[in-house]
Residue frames as a rotation matrix with the C-alpha (Angstrom) as fourth column:
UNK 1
0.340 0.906 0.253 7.20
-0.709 0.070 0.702 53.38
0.618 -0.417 0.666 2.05
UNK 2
-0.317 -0.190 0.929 7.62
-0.943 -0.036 -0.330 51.57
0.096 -0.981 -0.168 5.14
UNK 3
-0.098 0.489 -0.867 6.55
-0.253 0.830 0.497 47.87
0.963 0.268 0.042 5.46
UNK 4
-0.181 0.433 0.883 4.82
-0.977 -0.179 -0.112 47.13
0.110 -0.883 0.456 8.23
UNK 5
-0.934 0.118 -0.338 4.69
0.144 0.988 -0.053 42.99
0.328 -0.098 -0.940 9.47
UNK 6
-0.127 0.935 0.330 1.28
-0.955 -0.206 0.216 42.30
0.270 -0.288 0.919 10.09
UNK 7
-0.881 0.260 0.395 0.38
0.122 0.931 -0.343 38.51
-0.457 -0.254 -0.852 12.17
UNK 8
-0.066 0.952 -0.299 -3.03
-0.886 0.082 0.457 37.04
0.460 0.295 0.838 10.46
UNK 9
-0.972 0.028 0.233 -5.00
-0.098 0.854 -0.511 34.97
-0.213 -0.520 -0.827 12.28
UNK 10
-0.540 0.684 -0.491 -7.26
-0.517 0.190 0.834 32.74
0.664 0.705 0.251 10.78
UNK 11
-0.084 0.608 0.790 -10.70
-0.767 0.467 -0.441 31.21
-0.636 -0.642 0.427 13.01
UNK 12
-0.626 0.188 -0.757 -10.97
-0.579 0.538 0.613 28.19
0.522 0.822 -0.228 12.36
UNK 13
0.011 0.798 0.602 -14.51
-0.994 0.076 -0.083 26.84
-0.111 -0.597 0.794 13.43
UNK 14
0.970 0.208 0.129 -15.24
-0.240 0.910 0.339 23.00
-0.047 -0.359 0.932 14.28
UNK 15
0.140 -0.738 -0.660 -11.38
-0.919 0.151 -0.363 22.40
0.368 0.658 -0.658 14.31
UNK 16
-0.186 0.271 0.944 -12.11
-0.789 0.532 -0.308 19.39
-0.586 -0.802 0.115 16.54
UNK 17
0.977 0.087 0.196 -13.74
0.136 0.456 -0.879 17.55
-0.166 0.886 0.434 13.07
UNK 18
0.767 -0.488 -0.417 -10.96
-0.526 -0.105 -0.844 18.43
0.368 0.866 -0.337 10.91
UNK 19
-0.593 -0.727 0.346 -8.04
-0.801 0.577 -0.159 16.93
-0.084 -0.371 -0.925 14.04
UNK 20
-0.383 0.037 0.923 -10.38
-0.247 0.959 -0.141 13.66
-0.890 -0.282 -0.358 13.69
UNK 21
0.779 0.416 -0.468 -10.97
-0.479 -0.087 -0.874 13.91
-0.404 0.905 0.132 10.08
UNK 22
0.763 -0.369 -0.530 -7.38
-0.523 0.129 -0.842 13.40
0.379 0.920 -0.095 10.04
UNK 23
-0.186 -0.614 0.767 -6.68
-0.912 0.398 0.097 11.22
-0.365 -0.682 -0.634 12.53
UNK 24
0.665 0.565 0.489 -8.77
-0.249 0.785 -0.568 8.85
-0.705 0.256 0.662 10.78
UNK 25
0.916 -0.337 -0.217 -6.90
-0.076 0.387 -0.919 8.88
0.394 0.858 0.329 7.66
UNK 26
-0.113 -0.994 0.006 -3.72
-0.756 0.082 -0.649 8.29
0.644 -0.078 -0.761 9.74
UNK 27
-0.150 0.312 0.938 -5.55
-0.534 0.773 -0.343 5.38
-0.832 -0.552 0.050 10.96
UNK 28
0.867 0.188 0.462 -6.38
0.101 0.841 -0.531 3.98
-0.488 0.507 0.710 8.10
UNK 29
0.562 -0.688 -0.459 -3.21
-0.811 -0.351 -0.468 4.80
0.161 0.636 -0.755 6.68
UNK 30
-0.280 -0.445 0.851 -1.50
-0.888 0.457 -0.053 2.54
-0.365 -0.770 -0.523 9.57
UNK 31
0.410 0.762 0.500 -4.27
-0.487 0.647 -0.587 -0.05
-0.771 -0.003 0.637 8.67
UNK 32
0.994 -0.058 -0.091 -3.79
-0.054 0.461 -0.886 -0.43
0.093 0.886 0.455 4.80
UNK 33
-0.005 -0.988 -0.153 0.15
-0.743 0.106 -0.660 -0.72
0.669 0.110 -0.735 5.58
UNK 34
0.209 0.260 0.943 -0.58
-0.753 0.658 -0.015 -3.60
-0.624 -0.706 0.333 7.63
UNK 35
0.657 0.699 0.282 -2.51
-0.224 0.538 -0.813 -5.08
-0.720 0.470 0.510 5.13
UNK 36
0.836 -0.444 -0.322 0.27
-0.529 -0.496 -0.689 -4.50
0.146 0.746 -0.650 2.88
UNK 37
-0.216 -0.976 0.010 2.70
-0.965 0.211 -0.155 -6.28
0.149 -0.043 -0.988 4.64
UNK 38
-0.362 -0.005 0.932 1.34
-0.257 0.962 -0.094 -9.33
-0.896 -0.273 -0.349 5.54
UNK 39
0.525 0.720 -0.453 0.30
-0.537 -0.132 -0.833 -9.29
-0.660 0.681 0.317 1.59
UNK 40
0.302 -0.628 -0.717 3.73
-0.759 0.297 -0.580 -9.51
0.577 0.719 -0.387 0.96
UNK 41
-0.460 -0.649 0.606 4.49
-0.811 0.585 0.011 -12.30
-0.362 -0.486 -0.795 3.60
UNK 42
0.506 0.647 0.571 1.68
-0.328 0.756 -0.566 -14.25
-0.798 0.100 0.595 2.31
UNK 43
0.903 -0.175 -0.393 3.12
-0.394 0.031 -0.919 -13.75
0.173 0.984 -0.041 -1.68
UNK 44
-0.199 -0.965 0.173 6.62
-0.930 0.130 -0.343 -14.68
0.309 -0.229 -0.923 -0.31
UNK 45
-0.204 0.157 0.966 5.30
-0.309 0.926 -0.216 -17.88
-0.929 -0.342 -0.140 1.90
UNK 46
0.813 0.465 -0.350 3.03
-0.502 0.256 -0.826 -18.57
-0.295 0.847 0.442 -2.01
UNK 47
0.656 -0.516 -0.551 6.44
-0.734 -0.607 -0.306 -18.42
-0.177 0.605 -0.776 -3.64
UNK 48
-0.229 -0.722 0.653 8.20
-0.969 0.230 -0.086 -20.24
-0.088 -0.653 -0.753 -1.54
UNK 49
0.041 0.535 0.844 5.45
-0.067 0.844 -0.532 -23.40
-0.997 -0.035 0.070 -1.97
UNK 50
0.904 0.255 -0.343 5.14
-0.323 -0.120 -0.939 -22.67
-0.281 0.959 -0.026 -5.72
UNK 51
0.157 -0.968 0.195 8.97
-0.987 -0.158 0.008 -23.27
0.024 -0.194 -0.981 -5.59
UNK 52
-0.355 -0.238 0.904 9.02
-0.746 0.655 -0.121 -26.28
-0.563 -0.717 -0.410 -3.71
UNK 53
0.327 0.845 0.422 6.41
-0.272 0.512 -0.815 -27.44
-0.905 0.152 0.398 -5.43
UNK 54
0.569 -0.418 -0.708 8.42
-0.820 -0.230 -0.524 -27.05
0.057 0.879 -0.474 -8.88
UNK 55
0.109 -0.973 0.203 11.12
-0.950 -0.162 -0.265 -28.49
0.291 -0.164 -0.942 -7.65
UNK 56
-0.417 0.045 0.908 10.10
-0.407 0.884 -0.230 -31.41
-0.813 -0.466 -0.350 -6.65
UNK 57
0.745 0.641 0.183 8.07
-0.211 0.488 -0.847 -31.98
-0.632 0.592 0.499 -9.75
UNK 58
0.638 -0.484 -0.599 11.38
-0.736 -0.154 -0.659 -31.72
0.227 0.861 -0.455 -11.78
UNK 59
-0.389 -0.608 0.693 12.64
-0.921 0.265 -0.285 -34.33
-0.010 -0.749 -0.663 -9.58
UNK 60
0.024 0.810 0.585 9.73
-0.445 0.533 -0.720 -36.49
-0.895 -0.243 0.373 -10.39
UNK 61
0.668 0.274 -0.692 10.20
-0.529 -0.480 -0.700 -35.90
-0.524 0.834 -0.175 -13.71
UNK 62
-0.070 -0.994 0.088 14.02
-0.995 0.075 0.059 -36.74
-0.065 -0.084 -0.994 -13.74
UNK 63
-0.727 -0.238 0.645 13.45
-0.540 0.778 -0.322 -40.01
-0.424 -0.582 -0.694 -12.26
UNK 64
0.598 0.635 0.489 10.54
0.086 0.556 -0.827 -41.24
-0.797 0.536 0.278 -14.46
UNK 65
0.534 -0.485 -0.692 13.05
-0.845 -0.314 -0.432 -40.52
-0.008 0.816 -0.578 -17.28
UNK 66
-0.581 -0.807 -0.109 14.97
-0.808 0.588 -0.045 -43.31
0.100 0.062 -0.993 -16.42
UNK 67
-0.033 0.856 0.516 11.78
-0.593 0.398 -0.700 -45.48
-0.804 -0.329 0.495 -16.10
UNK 68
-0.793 -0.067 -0.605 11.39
-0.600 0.252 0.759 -47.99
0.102 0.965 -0.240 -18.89
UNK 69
0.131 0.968 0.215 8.29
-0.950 0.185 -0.251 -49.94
-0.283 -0.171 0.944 -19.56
């Protein structure tokens, strides 16, 4: 038997909705990866104080050690 190629073509009705159905979600995709990064610059800037903030306290710490009353 012969095979025969056959093209299907499928209607697809409102397809207008469905290209801005899913532009949206490649907007908000865009969006929540924003959000995402400046999440981590904030947690990184945190760190960075939380650090500092250590660091100095062991420093504080150090030096009252040698305090006597």
């Amino acid at each position: 038997m012969v095979e025969k190629k056959r093209d299907i073509f499928i209607k697809i009705e409102k397809i207008s909705d469905i290209v801005s159905v899913l532009e949206n979600i490649r907007d908000k995709d865009k969006y929540l990866k924003r959000l995402f990064n400046e999440y981590d610059k904030l947690n990184l800037m945190e760190n960075k104080i939380f650090e500092n903030w250590s660091s100095n306290m062991d420093e504080i710490i150090q030096k009252l050690e040698h305090v006597t009353l």
